[in-house]
C-alpha positions, 0 to 999 in steps of 0.5 A: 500500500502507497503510504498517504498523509491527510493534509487538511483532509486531502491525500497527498503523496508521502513522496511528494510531502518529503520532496517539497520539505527537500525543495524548501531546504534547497531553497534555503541552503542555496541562499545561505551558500549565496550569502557566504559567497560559496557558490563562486568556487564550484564549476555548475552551482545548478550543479550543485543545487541539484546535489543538495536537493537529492542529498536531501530528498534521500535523507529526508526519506530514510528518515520518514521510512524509519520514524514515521511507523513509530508514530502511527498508533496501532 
């Protein structure tokens, strides 16, 4: 079974909950990088960002498979 989240009383996609936190960190970590001017010394910061937003979809993923059934009640 494909795994839901009830947002306001709309299904949406488990997949697709953690990818938008994983755009918003992106978000977020490319102006930090932009501020610090770090984004200078790579080659593609689109590069980069795409990185950073797979790292982060990855992570965020492994992390929901592992805590999310604790929270569930049974």
């Amino acid at each position: 079974m494909i795994e839901q989240l009830n947002i306001f009383g709309g299904f949406v996609s488990l997949g697709l909950a953690v990818a938008i936190i994983a755009g918003i960190l992106t978000l977020v970590a490319h102006v930090v990088l932009q501020r610090l001017r770090i984004d200078r010394f790579f080659w593609r910061p689109i590069l980069l960002d795409l990185t950073l937003f797979l790292s982060f979809w990855w992570g965020l993923s492994i992390m929901v498979n592992r805590f999310l059934p604790l929270l569930i009640a049974r």
